[in-house]
C-alpha positions as a Markdown table, in Angstrom:
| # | Residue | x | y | z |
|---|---|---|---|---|
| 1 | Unk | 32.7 | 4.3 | -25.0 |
| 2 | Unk | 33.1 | 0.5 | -24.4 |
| 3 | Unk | 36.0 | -1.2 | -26.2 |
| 4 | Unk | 34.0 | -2.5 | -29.1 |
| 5 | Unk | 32.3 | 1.0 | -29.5 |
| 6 | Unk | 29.1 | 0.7 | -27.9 |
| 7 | Unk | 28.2 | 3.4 | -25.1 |
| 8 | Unk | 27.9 | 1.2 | -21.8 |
| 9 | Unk | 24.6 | 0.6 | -20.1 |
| 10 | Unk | 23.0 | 2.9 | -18.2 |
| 11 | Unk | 22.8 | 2.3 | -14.5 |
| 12 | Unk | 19.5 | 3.5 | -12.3 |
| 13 | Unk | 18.7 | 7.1 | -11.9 |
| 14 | Unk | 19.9 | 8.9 | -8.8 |
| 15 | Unk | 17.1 | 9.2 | -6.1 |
| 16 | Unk | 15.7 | 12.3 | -6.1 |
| 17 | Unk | 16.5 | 14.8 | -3.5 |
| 18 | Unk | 13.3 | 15.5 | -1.0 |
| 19 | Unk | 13.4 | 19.6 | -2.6 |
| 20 | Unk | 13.4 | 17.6 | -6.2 |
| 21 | Unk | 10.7 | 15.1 | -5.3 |
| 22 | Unk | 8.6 | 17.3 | -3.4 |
| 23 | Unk | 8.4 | 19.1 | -6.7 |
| 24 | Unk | 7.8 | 16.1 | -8.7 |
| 25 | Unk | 5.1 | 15.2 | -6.4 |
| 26 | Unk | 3.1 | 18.7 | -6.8 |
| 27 | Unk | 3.5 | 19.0 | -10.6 |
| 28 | Unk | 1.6 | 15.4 | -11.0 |
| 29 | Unk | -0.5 | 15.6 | -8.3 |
| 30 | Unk | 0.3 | 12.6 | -6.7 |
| 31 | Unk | 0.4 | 15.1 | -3.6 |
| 32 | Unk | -0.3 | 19.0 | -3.0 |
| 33 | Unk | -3.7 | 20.0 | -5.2 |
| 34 | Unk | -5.0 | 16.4 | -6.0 |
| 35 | Unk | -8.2 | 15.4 | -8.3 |
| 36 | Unk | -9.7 | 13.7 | -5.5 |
| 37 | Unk | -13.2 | 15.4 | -4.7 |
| 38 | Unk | -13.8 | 16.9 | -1.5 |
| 39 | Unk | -17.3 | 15.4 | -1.5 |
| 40 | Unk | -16.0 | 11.8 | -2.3 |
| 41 | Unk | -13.9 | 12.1 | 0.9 |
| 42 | Unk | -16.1 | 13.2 | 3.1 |
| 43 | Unk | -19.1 | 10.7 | 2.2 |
| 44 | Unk | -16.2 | 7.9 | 2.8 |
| 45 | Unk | -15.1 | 9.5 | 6.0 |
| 46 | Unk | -18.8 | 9.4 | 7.5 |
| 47 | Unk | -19.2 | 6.0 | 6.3 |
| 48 | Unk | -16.1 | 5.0 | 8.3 |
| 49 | Unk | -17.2 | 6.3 | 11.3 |
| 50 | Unk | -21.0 | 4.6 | 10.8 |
| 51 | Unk | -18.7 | 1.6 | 10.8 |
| 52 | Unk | -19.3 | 0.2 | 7.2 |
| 53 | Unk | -17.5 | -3.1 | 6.6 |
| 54 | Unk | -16.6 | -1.8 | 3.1 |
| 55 | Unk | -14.8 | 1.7 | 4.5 |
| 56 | Unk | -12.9 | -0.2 | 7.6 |
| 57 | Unk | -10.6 | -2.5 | 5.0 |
| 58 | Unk | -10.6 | -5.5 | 7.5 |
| 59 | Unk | -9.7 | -3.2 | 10.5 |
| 60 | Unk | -11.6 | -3.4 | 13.6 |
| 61 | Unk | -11.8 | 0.5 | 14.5 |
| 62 | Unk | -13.2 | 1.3 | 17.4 |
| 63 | Unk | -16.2 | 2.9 | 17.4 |
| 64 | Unk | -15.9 | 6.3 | 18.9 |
| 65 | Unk | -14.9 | 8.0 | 15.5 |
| 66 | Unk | -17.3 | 10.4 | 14.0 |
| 67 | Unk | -17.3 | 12.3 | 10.8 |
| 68 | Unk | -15.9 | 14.9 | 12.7 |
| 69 | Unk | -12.9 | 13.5 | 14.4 |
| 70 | Unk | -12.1 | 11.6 | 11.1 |
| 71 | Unk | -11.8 | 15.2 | 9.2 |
| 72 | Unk | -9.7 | 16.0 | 12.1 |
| 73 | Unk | -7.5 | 13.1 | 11.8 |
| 74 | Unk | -7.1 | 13.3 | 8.1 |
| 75 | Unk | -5.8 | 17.0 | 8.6 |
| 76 | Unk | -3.2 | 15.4 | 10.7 |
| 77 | Unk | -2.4 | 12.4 | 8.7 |
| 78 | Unk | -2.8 | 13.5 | 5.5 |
| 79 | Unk | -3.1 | 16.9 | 5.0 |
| 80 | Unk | -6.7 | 17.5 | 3.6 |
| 81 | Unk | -8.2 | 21.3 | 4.4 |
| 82 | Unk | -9.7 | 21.6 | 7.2 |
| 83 | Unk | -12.5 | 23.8 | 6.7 |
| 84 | Unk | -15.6 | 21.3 | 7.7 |
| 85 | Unk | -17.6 | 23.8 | 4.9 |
| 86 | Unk | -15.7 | 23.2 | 2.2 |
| 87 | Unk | -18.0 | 20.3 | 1.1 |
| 88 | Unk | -17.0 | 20.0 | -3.0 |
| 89 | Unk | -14.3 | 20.6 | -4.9 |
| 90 | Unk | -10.9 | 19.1 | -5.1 |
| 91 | Unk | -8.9 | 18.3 | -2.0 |
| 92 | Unk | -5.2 | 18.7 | -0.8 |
| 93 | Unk | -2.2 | 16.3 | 0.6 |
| 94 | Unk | 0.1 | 17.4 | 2.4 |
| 95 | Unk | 3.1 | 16.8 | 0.4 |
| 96 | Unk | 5.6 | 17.2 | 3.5 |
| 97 | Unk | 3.4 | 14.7 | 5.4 |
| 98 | Unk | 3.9 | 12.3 | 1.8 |
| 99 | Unk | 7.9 | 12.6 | 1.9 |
| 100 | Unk | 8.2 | 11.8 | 5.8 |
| 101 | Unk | 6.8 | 9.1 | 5.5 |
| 102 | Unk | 8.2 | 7.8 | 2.5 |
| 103 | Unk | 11.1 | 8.0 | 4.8 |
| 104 | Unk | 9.4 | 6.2 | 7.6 |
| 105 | Unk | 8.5 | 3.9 | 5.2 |
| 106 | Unk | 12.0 | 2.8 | 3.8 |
| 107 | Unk | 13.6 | 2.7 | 7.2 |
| 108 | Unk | 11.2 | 0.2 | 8.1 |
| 109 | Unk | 11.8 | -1.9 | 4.9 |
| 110 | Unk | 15.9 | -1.1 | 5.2 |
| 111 | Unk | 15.7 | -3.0 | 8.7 |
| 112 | Unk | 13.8 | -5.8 | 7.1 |
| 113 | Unk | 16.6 | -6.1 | 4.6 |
| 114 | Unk | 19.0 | -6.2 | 7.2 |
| 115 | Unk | 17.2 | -8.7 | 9.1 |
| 116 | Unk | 16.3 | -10.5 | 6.2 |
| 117 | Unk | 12.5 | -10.7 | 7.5 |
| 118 | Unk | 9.7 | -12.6 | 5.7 |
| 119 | Unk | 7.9 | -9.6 | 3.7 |
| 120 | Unk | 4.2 | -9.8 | 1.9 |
| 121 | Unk | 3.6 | -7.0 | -0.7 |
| 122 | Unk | 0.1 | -6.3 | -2.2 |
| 123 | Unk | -2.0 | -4.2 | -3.9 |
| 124 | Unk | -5.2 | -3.5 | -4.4 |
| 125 | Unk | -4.6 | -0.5 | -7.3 |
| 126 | Unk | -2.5 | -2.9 | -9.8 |
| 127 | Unk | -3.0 | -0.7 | -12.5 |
| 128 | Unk | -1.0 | 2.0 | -11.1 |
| 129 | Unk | 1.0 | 1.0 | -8.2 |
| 130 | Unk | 2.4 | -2.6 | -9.6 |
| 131 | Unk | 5.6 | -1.1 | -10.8 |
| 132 | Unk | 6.3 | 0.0 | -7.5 |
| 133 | Unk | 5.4 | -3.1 | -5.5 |
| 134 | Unk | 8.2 | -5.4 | -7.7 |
| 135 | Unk | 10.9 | -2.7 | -7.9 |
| 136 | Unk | 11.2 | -2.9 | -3.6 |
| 137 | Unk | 9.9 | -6.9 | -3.5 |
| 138 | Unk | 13.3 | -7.4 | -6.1 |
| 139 | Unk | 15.1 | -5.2 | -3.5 |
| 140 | Unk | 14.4 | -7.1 | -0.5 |
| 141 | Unk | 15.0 | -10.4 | -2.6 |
| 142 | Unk | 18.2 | -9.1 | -3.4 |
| 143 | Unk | 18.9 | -8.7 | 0.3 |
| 144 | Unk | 17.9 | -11.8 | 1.2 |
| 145 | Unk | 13.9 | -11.6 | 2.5 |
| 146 | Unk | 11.8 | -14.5 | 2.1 |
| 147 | Unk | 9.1 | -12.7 | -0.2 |
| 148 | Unk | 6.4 | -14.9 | 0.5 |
| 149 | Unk | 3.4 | -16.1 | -1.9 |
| 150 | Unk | 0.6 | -17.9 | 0.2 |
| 151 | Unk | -2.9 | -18.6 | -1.2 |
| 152 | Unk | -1.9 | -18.4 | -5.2 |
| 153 | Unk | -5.0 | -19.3 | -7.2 |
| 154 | Unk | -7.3 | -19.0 | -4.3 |
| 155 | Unk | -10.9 | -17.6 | -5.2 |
| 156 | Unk | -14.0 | -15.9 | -4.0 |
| 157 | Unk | -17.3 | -13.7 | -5.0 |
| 158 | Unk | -17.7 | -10.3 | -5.7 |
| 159 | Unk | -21.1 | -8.5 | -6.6 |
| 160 | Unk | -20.8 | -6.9 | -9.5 |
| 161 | Unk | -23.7 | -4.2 | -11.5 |
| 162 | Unk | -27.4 | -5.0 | -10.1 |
| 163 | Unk | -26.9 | -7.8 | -8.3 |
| 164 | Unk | -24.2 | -9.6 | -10.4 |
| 165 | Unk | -21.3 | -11.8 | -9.4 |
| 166 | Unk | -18.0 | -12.4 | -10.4 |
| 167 | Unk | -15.1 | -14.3 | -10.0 |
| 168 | Unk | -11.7 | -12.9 | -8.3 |
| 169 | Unk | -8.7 | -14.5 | -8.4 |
| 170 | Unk | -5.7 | -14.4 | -5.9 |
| 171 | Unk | -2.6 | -13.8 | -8.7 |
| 172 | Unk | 1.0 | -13.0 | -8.1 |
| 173 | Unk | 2.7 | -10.2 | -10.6 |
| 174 | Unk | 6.8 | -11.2 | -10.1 |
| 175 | Unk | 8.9 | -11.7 | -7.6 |
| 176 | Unk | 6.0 | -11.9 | -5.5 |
| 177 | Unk | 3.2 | -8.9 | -5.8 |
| 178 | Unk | -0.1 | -10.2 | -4.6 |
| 179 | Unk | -3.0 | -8.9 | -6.7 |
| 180 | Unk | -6.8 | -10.0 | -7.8 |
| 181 | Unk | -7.5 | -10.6 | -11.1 |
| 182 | Unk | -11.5 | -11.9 | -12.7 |
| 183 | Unk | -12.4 | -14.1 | -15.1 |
| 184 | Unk | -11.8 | -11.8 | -17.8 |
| 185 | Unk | -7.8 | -12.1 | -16.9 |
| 186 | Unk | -7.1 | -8.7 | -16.2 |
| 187 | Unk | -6.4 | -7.4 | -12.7 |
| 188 | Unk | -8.7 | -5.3 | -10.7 |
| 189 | Unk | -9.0 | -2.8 | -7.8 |
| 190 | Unk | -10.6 | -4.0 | -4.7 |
| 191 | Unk | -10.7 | -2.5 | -1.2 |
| 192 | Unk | -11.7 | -6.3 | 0.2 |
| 193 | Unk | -9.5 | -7.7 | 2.8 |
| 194 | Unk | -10.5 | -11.2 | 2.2 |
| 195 | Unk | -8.1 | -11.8 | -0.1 |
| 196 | Unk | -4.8 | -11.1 | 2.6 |
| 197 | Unk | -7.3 | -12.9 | 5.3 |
| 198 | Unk | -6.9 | -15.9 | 2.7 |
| 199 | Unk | -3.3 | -15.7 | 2.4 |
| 200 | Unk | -2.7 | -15.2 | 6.3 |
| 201 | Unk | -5.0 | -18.7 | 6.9 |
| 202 | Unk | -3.0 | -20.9 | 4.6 |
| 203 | Unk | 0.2 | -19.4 | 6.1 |
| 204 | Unk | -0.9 | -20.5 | 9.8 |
| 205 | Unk | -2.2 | -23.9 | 8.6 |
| 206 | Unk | 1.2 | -24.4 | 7.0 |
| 207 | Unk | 2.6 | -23.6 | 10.1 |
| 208 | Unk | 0.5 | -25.9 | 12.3 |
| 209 | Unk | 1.3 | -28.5 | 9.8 |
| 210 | Unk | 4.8 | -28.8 | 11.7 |
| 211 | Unk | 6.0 | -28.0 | 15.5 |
| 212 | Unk | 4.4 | -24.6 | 17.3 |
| 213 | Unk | 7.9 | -23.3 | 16.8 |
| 214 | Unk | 8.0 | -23.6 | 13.0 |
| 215 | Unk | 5.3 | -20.4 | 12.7 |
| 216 | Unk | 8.3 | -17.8 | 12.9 |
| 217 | Unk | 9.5 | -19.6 | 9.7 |
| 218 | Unk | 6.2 | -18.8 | 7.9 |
| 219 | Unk | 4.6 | -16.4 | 9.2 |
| 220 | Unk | 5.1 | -12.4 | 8.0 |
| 221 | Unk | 7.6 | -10.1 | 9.8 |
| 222 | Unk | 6.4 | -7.0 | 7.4 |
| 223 | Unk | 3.3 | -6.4 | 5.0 |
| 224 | Unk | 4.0 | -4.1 | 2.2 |
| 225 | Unk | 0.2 | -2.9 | 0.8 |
| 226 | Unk | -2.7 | -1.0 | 0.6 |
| 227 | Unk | -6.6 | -1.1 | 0.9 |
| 228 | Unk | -7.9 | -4.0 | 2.5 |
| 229 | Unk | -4.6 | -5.9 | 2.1 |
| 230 | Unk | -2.7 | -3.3 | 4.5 |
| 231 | Unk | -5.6 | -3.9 | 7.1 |
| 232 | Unk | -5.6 | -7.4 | 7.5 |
| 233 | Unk | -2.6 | -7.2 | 7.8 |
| 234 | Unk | -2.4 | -4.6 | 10.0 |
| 235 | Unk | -4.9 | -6.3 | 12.0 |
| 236 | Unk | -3.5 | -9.5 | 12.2 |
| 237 | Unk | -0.5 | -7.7 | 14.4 |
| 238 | Unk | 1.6 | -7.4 | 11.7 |
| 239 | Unk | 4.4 | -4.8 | 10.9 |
| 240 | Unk | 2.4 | -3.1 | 7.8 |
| 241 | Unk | 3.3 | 0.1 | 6.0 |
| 242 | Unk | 1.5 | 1.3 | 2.9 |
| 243 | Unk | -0.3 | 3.7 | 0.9 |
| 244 | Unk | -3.4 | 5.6 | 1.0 |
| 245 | Unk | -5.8 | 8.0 | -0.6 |
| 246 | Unk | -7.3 | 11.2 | 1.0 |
| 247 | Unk | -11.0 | 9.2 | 0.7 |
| 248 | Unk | -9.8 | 6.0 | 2.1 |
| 249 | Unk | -9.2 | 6.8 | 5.9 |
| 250 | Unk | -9.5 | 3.6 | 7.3 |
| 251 | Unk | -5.8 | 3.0 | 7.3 |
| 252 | Unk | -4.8 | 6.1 | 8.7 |
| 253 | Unk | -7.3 | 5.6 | 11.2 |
| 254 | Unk | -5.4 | 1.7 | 12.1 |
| 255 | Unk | -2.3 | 4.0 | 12.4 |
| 256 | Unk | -4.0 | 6.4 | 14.6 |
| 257 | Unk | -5.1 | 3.3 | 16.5 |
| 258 | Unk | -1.9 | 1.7 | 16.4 |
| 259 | Unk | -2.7 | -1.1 | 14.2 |
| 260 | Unk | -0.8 | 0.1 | 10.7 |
| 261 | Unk | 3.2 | 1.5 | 11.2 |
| 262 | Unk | 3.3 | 3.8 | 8.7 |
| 263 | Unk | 0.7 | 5.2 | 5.7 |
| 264 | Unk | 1.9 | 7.4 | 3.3 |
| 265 | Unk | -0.7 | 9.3 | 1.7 |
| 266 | Unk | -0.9 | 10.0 | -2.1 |
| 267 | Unk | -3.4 | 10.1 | -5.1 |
| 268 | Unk | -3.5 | 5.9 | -6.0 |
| 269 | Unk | -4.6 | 6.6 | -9.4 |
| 270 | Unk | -1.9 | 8.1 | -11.2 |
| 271 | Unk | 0.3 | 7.1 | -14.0 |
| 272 | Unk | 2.5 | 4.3 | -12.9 |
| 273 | Unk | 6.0 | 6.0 | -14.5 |
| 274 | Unk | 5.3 | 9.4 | -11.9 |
| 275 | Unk | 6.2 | 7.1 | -8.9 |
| 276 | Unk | 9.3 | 5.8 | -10.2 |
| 277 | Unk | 10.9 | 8.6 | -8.2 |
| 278 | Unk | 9.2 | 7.6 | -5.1 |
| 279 | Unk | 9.8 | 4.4 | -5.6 |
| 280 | Unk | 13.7 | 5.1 | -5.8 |
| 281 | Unk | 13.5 | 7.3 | -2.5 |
| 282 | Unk | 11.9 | 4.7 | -0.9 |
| 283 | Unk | 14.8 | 2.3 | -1.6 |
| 284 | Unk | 17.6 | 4.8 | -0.9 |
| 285 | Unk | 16.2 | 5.3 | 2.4 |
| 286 | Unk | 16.2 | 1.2 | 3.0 |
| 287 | Unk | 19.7 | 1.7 | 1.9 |
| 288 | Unk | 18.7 | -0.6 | -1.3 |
| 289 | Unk | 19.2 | -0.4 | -4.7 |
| 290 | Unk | 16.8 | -1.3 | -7.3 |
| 291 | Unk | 17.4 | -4.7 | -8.9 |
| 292 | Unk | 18.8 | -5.0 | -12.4 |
């Protein structure tokens, strides 16, 4: 007890251990059994290979992947069964591949903290994943990163229904979390990687604004994302780690490729408290601790 009676404050939980998060990760099924259906995975993995726009997120693949060597891949990367005949059902992650490279993943933000890099962070799954975003963009702040927030406000047109449009907005959630959000002023999913392609232009016309040399002050040393936002990135040549889904192989495809650092694959769609342990082994492998 504090001197004037009250119990003091409780700090941040402990990371978990990898035996205690592995464990965490199964019993929601943000890895092991997932509720991602086998046949939604496969239909997205032969689109990829047939080289639909909407199935690369912004990456330019090349184009000797088939549906086959994609399933292949995936195995690898990700951790989804391999048996080419098992066409429905639900599909697996590999929840050993999930915790390595969560590990990958906070080494390579721990050295951007170190080096106090410029850092982008987005998301195209804000209703899940947000939390998780501003928990390392407060981190890195902390440690001295330029958290960077090009293109605020920026706009563009999305079909919607039968032929519909609407209106999506580039928003920022705090310190710095780039997200899309309509006219409607809620936030929304997207796989589009116009949105980082926006934010990437107004960073390299604020850069030619001033000398040639002024570009390292603006331009991103590390991209924090997903979907479409991860692939620009990623295809712009910079440093990008981020998430994925078993039915969105495009990015571990760019890191097959080269083009994306590190992908940690997970189930997107879950409640955003069950990554609150990820998010803490993240930072304790950047050697960070989550702001207050």
């Amino acid at each position: 007890m504090t001197a004037a009676g009250t119990p003091p404050a409780a700090g941040p939980k402990p990371a978990p251990t990898r035996d205690e998060l592995r464990a965490h990760l199964v019993r929601t099924m943000i890895a092991g059994g997932v509720a991602t259906p086998r046949q939604n995975n496969l239909l997205h993995y032969r689109r990829m290979a047939a080289g639909h726009p909407y199935y690369q997120f912004g990456l330019e693949l090349k184009p000797s992947w088939t549906e086959q060597s994609v399933l292949e891949m995936m195995v690898e990367r990700c951790g989804v069964d391999p048996d080419p005949r098992h066409i429905y059902g639900d599909d697996t992650i590999d929840p050993e591949i999930t915790l390595d490279t969560l590990e990958a993943m906070g080494e390579r933000i721990g050295a951007a903290a170190r080096r106090r890099e410029n850092v982008v962070l987005a998301t195209g799954h804000p209703a899940t994943l947000t939390p998780l975003y501003q928990a390392v963009a407060r981190a890195l702040a902390d440690a001295g990163c330029r958290v960077l927030t090009p293109a605020a406000g920026w706009t563009y047109e999305v079909e919607v229904g039968y032929g519909g449009l609407d209106l999506r907005r580039l928003v920022y959630a705090e310190p710095g979390v780039a997200m899309l959000e309509g006219d409607d002023h809620r936030t929304h999913h997207t796989h589009d990687p116009h949105p980082m392609e926006a934010m990437l232009r107004e960073l390299a016309d604020s850069a030619s604004e001033g000398s040639p040399e002024a570009k390292p002050d603006f331009w991103p040393d590390l991209a924090i994302a997903d979907h479409g936002w991860a692939g620009a990135a990623g295809q712009a040549g910079i440093d990008t780690v981020g998430f994925a889904d078993c039915n969105d192989p495009a990015l571990f495809a760019g890191a097959a490729e080269g083009k994306i650092d590190v992908v940690v694959p997970l189930d997107d769609g879950i409640a955003p408290p069950h990554y609150a342990p990820l998010t803490a082994y993240i930072l304790d492998h950047a050697g960070l601790h989550p702001a207050s």
